[in-house]
N, CA, C and O atoms as a GROMACS GRO file, in nm:
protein
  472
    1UNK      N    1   3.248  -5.333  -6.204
    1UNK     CA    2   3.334  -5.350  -6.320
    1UNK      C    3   3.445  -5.247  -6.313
    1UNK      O    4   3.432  -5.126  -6.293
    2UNK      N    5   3.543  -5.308  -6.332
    2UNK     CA    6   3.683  -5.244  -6.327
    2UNK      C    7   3.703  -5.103  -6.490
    2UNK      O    8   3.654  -5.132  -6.599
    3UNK      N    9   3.764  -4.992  -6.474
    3UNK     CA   10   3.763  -4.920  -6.640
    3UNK      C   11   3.927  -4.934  -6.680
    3UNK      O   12   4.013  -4.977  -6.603
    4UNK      N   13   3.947  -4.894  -6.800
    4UNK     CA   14   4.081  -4.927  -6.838
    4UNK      C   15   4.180  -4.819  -6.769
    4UNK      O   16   4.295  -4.862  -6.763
    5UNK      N   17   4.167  -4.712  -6.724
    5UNK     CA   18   4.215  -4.620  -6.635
    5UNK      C   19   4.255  -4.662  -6.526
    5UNK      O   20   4.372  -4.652  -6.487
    6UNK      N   21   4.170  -4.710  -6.469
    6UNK     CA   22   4.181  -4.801  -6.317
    6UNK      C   23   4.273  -4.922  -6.339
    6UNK      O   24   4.349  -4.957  -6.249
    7UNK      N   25   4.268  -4.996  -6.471
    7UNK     CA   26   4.346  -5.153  -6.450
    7UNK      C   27   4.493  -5.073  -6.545
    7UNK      O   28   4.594  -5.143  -6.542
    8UNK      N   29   4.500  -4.992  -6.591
    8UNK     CA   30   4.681  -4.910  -6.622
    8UNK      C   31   4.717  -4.837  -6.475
    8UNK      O   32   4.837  -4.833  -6.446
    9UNK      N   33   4.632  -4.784  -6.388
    9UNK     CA   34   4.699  -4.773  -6.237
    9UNK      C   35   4.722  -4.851  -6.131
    9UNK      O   36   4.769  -4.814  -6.024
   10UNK      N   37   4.679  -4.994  -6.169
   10UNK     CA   38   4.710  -5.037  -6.074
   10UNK      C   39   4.826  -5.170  -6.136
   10UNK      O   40   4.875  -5.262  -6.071
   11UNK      N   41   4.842  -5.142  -6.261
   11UNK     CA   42   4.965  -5.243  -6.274
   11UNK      C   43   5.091  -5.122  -6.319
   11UNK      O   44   5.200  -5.175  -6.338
   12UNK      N   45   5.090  -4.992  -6.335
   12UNK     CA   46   5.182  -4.905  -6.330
   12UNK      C   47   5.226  -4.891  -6.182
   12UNK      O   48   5.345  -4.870  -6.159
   13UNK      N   49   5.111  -4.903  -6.052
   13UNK     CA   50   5.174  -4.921  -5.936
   13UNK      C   51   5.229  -5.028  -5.885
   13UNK      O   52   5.320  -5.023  -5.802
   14UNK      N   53   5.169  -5.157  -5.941
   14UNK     CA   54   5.234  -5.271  -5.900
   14UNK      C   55   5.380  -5.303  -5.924
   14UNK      O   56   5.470  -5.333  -5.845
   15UNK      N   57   5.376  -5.281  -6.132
   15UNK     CA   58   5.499  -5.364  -6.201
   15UNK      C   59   5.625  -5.214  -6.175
   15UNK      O   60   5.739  -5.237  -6.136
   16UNK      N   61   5.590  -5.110  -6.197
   16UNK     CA   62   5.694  -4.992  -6.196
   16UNK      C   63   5.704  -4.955  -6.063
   16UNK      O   64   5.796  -5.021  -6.015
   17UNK      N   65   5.654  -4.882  -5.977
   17UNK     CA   66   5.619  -4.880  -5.810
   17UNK      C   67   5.672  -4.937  -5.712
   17UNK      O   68   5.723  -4.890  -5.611
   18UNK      N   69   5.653  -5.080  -5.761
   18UNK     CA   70   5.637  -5.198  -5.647
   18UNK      C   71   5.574  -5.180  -5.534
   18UNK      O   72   5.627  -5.198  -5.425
   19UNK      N   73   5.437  -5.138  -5.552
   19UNK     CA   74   5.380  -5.072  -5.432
   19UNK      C   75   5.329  -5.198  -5.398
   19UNK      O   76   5.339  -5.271  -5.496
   20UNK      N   77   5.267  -5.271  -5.278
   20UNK     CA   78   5.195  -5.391  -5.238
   20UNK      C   79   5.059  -5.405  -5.269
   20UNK      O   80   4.990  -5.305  -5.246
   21UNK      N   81   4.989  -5.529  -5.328
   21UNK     CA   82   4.852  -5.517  -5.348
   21UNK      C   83   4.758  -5.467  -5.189
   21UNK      O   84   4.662  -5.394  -5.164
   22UNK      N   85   4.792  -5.498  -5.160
   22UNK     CA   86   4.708  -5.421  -5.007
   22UNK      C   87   4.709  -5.308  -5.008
   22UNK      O   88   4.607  -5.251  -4.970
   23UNK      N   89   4.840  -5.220  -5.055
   23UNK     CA   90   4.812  -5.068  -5.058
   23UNK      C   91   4.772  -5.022  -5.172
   23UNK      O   92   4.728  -4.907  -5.168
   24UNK      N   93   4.772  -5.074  -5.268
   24UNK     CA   94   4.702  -5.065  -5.375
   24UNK      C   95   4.546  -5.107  -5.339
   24UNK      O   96   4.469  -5.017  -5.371
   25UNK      N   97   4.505  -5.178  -5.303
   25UNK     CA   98   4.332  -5.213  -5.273
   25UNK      C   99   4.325  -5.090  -5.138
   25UNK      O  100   4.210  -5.057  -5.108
   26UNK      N  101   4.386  -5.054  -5.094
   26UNK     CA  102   4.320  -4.940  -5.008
   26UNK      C  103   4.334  -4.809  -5.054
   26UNK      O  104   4.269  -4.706  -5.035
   27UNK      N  105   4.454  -4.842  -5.131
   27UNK     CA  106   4.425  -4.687  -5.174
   27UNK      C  107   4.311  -4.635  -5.251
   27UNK      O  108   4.254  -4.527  -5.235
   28UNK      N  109   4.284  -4.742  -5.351
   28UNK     CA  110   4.166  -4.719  -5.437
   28UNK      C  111   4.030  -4.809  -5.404
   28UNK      O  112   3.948  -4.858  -5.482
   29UNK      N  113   4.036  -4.811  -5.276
   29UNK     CA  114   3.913  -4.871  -5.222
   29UNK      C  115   3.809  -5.006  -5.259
   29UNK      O  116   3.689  -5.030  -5.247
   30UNK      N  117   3.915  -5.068  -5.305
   30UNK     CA  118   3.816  -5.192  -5.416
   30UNK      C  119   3.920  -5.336  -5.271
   30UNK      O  120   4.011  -5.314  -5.191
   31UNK      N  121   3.869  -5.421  -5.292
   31UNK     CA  122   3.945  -5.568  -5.274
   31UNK      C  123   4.090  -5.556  -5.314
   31UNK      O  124   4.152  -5.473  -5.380
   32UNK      N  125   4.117  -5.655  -5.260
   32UNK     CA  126   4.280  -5.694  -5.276
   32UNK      C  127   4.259  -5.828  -5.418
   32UNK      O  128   4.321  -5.829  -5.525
   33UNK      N  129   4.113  -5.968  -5.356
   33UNK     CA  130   4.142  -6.010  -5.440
   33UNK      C  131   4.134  -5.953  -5.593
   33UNK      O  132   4.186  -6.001  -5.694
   34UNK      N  133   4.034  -5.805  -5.576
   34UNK     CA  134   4.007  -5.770  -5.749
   34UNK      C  135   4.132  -5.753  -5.777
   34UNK      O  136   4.174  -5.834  -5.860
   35UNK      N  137   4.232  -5.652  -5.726
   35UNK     CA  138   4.331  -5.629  -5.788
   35UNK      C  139   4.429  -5.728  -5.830
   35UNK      O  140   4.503  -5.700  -5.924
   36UNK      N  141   4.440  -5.864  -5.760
   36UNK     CA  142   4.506  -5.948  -5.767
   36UNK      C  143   4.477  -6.032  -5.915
   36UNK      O  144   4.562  -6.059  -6.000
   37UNK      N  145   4.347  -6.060  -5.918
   37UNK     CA  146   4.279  -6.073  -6.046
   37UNK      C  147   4.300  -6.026  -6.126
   37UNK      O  148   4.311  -6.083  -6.235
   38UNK      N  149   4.313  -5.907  -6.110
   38UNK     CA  150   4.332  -5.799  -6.262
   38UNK      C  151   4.484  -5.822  -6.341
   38UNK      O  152   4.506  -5.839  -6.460
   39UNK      N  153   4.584  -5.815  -6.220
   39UNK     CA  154   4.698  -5.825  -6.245
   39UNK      C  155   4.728  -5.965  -6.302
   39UNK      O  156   4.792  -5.980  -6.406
   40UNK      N  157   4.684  -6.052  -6.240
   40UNK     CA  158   4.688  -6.196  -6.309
   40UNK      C  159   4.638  -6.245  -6.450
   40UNK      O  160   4.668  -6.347  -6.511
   41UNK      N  161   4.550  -6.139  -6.485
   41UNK     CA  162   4.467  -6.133  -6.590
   41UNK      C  163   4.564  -6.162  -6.705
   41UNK      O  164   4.674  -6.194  -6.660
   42UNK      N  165   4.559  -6.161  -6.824
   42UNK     CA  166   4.619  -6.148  -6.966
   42UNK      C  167   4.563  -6.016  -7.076
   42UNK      O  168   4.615  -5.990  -7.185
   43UNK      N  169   4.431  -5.938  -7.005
   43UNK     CA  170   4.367  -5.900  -7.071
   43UNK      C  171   4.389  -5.775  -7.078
   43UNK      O  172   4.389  -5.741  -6.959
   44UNK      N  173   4.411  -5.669  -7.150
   44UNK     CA  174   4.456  -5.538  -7.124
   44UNK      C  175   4.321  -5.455  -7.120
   44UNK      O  176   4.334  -5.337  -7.087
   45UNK      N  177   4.225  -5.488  -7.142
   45UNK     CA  178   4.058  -5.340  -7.170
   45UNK      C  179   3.979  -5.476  -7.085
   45UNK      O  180   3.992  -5.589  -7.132
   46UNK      N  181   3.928  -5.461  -7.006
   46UNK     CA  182   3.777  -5.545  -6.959
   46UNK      C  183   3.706  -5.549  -7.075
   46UNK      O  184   3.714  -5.467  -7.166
   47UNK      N  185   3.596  -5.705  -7.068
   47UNK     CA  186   3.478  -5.662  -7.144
   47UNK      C  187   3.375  -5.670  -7.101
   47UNK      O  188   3.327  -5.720  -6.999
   48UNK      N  189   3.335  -5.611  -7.197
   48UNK     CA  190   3.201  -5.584  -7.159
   48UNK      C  191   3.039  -5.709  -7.201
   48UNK      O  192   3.041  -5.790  -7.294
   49UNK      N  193   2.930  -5.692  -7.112
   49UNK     CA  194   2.833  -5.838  -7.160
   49UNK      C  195   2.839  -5.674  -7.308
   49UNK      O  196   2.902  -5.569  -7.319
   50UNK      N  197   2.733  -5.746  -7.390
   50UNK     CA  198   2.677  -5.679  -7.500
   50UNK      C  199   2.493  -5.643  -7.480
   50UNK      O  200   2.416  -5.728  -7.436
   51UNK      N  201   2.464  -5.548  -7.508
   51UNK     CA  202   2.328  -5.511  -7.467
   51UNK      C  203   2.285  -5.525  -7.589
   51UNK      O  204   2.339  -5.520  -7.700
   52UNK      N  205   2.180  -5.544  -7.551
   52UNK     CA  206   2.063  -5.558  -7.650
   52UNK      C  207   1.958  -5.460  -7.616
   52UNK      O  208   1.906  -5.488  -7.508
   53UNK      N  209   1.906  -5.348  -7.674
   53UNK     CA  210   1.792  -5.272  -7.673
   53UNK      C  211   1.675  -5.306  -7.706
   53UNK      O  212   1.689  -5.353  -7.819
   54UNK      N  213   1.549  -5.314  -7.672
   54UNK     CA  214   1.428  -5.399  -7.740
   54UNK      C  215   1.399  -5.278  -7.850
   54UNK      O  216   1.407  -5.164  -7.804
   55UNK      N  217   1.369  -5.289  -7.975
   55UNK     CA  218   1.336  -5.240  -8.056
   55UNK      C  219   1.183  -5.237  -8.060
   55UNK      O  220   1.113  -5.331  -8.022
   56UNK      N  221   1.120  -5.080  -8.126
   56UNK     CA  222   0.967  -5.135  -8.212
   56UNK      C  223   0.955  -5.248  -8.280
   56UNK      O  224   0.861  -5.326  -8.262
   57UNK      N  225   1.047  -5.268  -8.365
   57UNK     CA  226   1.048  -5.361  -8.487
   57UNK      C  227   1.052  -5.503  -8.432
   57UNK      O  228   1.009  -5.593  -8.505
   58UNK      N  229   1.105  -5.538  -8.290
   58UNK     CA  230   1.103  -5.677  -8.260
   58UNK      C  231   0.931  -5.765  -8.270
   58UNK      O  232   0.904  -5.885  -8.277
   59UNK      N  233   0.819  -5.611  -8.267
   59UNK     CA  234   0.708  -5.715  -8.213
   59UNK      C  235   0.701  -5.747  -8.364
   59UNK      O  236   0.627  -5.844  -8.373
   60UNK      N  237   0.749  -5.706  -8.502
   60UNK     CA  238   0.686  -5.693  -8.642
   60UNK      C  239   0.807  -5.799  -8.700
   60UNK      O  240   0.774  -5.853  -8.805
   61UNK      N  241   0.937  -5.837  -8.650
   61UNK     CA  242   1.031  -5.887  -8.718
   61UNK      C  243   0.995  -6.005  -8.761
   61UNK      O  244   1.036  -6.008  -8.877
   62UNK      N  245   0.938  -6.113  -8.734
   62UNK     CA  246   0.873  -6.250  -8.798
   62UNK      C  247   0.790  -6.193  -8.913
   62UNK      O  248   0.818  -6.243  -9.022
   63UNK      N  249   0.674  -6.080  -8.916
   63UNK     CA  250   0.628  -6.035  -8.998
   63UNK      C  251   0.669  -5.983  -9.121
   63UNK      O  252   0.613  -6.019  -9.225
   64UNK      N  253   0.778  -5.887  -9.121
   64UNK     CA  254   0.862  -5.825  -9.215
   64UNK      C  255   0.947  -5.952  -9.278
   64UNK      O  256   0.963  -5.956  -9.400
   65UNK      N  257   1.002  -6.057  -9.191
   65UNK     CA  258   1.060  -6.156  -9.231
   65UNK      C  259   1.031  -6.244  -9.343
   65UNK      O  260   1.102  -6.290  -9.433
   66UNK      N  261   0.873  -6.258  -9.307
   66UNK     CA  262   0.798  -6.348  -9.400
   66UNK      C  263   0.797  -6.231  -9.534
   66UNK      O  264   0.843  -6.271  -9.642
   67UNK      N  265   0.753  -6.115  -9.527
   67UNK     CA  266   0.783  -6.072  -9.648
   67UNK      C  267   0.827  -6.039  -9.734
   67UNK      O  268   0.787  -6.043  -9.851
   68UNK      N  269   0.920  -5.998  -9.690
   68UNK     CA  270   1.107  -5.995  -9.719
   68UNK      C  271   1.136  -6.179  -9.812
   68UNK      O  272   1.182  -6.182  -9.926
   69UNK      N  273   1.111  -6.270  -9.759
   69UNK     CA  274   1.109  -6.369  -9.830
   69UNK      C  275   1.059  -6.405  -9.932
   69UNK      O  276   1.116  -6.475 -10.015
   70UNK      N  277   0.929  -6.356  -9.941
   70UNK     CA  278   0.803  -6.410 -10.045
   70UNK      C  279   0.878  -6.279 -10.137
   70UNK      O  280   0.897  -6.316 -10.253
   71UNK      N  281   0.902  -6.202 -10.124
   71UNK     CA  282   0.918  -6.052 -10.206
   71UNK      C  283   1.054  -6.134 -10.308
   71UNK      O  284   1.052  -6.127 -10.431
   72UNK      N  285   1.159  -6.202 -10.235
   72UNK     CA  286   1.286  -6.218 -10.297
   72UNK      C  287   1.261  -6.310 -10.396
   72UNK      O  288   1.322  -6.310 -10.503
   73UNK      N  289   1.145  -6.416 -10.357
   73UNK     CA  290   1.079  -6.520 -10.499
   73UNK      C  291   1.035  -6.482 -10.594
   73UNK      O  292   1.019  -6.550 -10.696
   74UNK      N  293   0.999  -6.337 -10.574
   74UNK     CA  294   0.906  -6.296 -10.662
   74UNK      C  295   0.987  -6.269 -10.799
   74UNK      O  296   1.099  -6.321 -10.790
   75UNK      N  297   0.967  -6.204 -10.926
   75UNK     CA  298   1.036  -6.142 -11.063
   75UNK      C  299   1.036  -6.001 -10.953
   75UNK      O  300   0.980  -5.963 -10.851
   76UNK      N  301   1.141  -5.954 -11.051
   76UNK     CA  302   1.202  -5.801 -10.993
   76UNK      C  303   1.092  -5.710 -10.994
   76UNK      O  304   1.089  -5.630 -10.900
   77UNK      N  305   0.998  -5.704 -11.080
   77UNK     CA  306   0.925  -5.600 -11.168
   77UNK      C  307   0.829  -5.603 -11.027
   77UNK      O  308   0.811  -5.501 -10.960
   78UNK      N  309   0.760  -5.753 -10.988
   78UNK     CA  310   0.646  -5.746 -10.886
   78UNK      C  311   0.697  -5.714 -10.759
   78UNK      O  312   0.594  -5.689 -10.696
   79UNK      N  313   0.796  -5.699 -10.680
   79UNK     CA  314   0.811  -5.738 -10.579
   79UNK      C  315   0.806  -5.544 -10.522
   79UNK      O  316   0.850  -5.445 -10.580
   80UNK      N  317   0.751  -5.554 -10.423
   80UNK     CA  318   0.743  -5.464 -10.329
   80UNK      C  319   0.845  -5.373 -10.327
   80UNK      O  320   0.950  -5.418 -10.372
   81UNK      N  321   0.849  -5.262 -10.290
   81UNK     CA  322   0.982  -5.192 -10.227
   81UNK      C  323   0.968  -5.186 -10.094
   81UNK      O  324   0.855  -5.198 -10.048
   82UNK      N  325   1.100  -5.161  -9.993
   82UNK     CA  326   1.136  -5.118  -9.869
   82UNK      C  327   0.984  -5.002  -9.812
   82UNK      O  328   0.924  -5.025  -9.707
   83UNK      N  329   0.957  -4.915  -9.880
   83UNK     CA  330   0.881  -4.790  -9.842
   83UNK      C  331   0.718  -4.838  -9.823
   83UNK      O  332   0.630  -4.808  -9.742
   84UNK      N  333   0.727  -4.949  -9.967
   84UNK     CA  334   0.554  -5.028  -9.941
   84UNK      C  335   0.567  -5.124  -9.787
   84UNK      O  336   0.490  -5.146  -9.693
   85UNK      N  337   0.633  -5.143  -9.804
   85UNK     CA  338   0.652  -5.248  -9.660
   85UNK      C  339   0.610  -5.159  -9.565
   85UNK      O  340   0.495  -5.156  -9.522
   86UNK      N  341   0.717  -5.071  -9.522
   86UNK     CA  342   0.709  -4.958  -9.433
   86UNK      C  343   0.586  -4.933  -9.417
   86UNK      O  344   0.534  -4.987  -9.320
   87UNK      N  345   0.529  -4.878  -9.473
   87UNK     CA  346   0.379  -4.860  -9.519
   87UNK      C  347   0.274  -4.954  -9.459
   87UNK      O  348   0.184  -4.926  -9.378
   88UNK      N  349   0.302  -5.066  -9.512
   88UNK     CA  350   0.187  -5.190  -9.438
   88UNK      C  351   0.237  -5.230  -9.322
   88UNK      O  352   0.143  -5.267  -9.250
   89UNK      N  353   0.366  -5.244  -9.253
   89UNK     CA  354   0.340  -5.177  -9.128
   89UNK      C  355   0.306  -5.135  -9.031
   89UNK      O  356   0.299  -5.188  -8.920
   90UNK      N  357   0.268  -4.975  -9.088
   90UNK     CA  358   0.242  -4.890  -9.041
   90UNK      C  359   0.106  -4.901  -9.012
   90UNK      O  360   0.063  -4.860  -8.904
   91UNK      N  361   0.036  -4.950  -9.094
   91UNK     CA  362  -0.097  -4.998  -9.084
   91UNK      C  363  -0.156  -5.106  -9.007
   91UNK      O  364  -0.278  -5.116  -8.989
   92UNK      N  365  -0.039  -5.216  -8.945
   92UNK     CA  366  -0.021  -5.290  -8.826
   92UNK      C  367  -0.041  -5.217  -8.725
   92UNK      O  368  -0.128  -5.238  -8.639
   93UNK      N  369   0.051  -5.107  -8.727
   93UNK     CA  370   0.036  -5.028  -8.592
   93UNK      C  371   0.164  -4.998  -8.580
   93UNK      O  372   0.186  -4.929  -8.481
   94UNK      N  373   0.306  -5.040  -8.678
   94UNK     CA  374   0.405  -4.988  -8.611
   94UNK      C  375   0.433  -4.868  -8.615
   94UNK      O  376   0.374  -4.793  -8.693
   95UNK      N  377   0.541  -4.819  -8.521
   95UNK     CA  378   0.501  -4.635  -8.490
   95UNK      C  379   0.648  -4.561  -8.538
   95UNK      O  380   0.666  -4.439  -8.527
   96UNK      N  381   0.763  -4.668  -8.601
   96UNK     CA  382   0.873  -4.625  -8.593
   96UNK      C  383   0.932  -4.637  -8.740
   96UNK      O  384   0.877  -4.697  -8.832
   97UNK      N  385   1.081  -4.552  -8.748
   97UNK     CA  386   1.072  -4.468  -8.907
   97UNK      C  387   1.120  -4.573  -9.017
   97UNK      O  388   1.149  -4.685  -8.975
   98UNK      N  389   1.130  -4.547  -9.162
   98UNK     CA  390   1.144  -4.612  -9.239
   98UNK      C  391   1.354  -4.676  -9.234
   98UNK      O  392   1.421  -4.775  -9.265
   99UNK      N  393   1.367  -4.578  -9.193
   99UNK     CA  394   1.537  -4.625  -9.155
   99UNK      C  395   1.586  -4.722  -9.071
   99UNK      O  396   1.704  -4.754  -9.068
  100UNK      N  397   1.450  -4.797  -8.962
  100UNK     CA  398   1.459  -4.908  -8.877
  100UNK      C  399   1.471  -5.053  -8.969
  100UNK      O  400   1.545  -5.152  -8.963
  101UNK      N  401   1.339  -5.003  -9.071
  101UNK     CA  402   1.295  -5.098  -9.144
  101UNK      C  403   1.410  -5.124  -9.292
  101UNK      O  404   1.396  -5.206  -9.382
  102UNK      N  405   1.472  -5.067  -9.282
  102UNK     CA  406   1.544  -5.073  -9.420
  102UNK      C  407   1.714  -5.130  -9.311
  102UNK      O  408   1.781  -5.208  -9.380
  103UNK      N  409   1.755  -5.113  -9.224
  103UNK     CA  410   1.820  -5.118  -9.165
  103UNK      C  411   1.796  -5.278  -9.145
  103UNK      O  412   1.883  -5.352  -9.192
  104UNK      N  413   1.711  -5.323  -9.095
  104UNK     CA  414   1.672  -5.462  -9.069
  104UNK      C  415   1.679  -5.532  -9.176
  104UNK      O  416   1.738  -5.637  -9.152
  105UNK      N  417   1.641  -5.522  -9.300
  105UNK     CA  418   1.620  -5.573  -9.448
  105UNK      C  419   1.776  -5.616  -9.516
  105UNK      O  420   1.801  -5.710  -9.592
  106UNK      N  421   1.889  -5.492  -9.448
  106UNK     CA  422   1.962  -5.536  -9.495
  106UNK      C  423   2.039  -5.625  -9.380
  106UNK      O  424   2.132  -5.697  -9.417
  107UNK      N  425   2.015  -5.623  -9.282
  107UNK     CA  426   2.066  -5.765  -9.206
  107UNK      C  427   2.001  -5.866  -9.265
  107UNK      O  428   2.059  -5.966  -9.306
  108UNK      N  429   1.863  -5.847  -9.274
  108UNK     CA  430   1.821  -5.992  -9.321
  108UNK      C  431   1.860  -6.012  -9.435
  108UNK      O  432   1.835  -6.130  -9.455
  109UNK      N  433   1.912  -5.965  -9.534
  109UNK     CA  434   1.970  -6.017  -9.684
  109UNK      C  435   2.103  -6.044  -9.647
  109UNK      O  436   2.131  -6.155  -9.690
  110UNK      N  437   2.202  -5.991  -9.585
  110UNK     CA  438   2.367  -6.041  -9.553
  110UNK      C  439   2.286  -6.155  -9.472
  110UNK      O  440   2.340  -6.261  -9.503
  111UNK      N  441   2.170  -6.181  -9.375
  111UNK     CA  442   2.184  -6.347  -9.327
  111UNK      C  443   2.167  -6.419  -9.419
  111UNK      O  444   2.235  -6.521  -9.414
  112UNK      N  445   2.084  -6.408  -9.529
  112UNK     CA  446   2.024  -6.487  -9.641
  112UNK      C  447   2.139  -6.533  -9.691
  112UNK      O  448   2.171  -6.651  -9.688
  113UNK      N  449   2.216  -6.428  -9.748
  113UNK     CA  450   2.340  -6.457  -9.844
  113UNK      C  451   2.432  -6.531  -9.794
  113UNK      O  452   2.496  -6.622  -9.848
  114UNK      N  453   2.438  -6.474  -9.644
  114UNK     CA  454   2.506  -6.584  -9.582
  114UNK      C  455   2.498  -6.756  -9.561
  114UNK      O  456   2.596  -6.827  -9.586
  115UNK      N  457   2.404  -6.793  -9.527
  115UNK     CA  458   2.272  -6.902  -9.524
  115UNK      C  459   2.333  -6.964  -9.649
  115UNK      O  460   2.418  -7.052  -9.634
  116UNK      N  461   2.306  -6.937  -9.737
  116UNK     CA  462   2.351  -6.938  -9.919
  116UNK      C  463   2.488  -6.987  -9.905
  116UNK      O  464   2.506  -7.107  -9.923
  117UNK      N  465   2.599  -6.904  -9.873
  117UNK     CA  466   2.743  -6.954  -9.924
  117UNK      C  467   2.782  -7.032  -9.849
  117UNK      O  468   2.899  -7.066  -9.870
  118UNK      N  469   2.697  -7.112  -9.706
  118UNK     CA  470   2.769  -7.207  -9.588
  118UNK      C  471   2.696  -7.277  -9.603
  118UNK      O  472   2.696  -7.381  -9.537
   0.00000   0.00000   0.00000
């Protein structure tokens, strides 16, 4: 993968320069066709894929999900807090902090709400 450093030197040598893509791919040791590509491009920053990290919380997220749901049916007065959840949990076996779990809760309510207005 090409960095944005690398694709501003090699079209500052191409378009201002007029240096040749051949001496440009040797000077900086990559292909002729990359550079040719790059330059042809429209795109000024590469992108990037997007990573995904596996979380603790992925093996518990169907779990928390379901309760997170049943909790939102409930009257205000009965329904659980974030920290009781955390809590039962924890008693599953999960090993990770209450800021994962409250973090997740509120994605899952912007999807809900979302879900809701479409």
């Amino acid at each position: 993968m090409i960095n944005v450093a690398l694709l501003g030197i090699i079209r500052r040598w191409h378009i201002r320069d007029q240096i040749p893509l051949r001496e440009i791919a040797r000077r900086l040791g990559i292909s002729r066709n990359t550079v040719r590509r790059y330059l042809r491009s429209e795109i000024t920053e590469p992108s990037y894929a997007e990573r995904h990290i596996a979380s603790g919380l992925d093996r518990y997220s169907l779990q928390l999900s379901g309760w997170l749901k049943s909790e939102a049916s409930k009257p205000r007065k009965q329904r659980r807090n974030l920290k009781q959840l955390h809590a039962e949990l924890q008693e599953l076996g999960y090993e990770g902090s209450y800021d994962r779990v409250a973090a997740f809760a509120r994605q899952w309510k912007a999807g809900q709400t979302e879900w809701v207005t479409h």
